[in-house]
N, C-alpha and C positions, 0 to 999 in steps of 0.2 A: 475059544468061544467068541461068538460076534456080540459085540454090544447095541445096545437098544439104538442108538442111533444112526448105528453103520446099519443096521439092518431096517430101522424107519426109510434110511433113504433107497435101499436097495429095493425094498417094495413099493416105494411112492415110482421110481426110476419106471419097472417092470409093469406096476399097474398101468401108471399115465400110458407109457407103451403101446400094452397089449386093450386096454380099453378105449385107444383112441383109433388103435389099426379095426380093430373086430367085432367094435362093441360092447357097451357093459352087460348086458343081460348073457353072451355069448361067452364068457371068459367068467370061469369058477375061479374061485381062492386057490383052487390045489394047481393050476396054470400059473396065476399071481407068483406063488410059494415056487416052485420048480422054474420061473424063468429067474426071480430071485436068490433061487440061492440058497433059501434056508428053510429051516423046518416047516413044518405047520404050527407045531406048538410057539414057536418064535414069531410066527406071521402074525398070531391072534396075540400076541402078549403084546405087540406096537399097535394092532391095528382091530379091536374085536370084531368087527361087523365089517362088511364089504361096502355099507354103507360108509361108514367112519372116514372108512380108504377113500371111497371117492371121494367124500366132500373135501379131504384131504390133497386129492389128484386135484379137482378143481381150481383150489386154494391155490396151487401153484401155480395151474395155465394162469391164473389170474396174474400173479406175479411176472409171469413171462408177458403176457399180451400187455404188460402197466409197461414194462420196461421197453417194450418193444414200440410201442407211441412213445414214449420218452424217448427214446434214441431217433425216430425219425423223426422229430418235431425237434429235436434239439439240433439236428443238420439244418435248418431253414431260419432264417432270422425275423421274418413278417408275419403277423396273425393270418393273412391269409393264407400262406403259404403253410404255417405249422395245420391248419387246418386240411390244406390238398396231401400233407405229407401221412394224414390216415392213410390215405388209398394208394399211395406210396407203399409206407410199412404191408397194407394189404396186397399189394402184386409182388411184395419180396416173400412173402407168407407163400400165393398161391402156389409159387413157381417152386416151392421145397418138393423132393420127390414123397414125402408121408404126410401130403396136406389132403385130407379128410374130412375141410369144414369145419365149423366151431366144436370145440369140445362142449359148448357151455349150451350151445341148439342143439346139440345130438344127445347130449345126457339130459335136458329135459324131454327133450323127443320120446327118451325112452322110459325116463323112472317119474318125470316131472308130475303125475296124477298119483302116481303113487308112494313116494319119496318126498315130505316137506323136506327136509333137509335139502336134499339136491335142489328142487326149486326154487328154494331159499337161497342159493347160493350161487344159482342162474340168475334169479331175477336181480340178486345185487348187482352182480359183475356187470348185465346191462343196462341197470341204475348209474352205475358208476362211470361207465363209460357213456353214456347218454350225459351228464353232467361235466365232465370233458369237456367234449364237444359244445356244450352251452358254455361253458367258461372261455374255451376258446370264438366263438360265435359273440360275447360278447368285449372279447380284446378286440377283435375285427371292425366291432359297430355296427353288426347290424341287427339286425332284430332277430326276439328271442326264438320265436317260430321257425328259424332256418335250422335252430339245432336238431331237432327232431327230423326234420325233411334228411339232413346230413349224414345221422346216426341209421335212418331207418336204407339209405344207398349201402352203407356198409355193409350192416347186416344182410341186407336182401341180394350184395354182391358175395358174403361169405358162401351162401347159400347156392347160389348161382355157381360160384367157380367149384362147389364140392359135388353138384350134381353134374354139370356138364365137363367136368375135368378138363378143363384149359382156367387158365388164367386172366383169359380177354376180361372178362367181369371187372376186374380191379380197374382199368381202365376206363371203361363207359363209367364205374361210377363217379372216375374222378372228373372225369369228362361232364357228367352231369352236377357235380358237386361245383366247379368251376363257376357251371352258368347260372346254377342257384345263388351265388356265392356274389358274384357282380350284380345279376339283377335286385339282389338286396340290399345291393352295397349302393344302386343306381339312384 
């Protein structure tokens, strides 16, 4: 018999997966449960609701995308540079073969009006990382208003390299984050 935590992870594995390839709205429990591994009765006893799951699946991009600016900001030793190394970590992102755009802009896309939780846990993650960016915006020196300009290149590149499938995006916005970055610094 599987224990509750080998099979926590086996459906958080499966869901993040198959909700990040196909969609949440698209992809039932009994998918979840069969690419997982184990029962249904097992699925609900880790995880009651789909809901639960997700904010759960979220929870964890979060973790991955926190570590994932940590390790590229931890390669660069300048504030300016931990700042260019977002769009960095963002072109090593685009160029994976299962990159789909943000988990956290597609799951409110889809449940955000109707799901507080999930939007709740969208709007953090972009809270979060918008305050990043201001903390590193202001090791740099410059003003506070470049962090928002910053944050909002990312996103608008995430978005960008998930509809037009190329990875060019990461670039132009580091490209434009550069020139923000010095004319505030001028």
């Amino acid at each position: 018999m599987i224990d509750a935590e080998t099979a926590r992870e086996q459906v958080l594995t499966a869901a993040d997966r198959l909700f990040y390839t196909r969609g949440i709205q698209a992809v039932g429990m009994d998918q979840v449960r069969a690419e997982a591994g184990i029962s249904l009765k097992k699925l609900y006893s880790v995880y009651p609701s789909k809901d639960a799951l997700l904010v759960d699946v979220l929870k964890h991009r979060t973790r991955q995308w926190d570590s994932g600016l940590a390790a590229s900001a931890a390669s660069v030793d300048s504030p300016r540079d931990k700042l260019l190394a977002i769009y960095d970590f963002l072109d090593g992102w685009f160029t994976q073969d299962d990159f789909r755009g943000c988990a956290f802009i597609n799951s409110f896309g889809e449940l955000g009006a109707v799901s507080p939780e999930v939007a709740a846990v969208a709007r953090t993650q972009k809270s979060n990382f918008q305050h990043y960016v201001a903390t590193l915006v202001d090791e740099v020196g410059a003003p506070p208003s470049l962090a928002p300009q910053l944050s909002i290149l990312a996103e608008g590149a995430q978005t960008t390299a998930a509809i037009s499938g190329t990875p060019d995006a990461a670039a132009h916005a580091r490209a434009a984050a550069a020139t923000l970055i010095d004319a505030a610094l001028a």
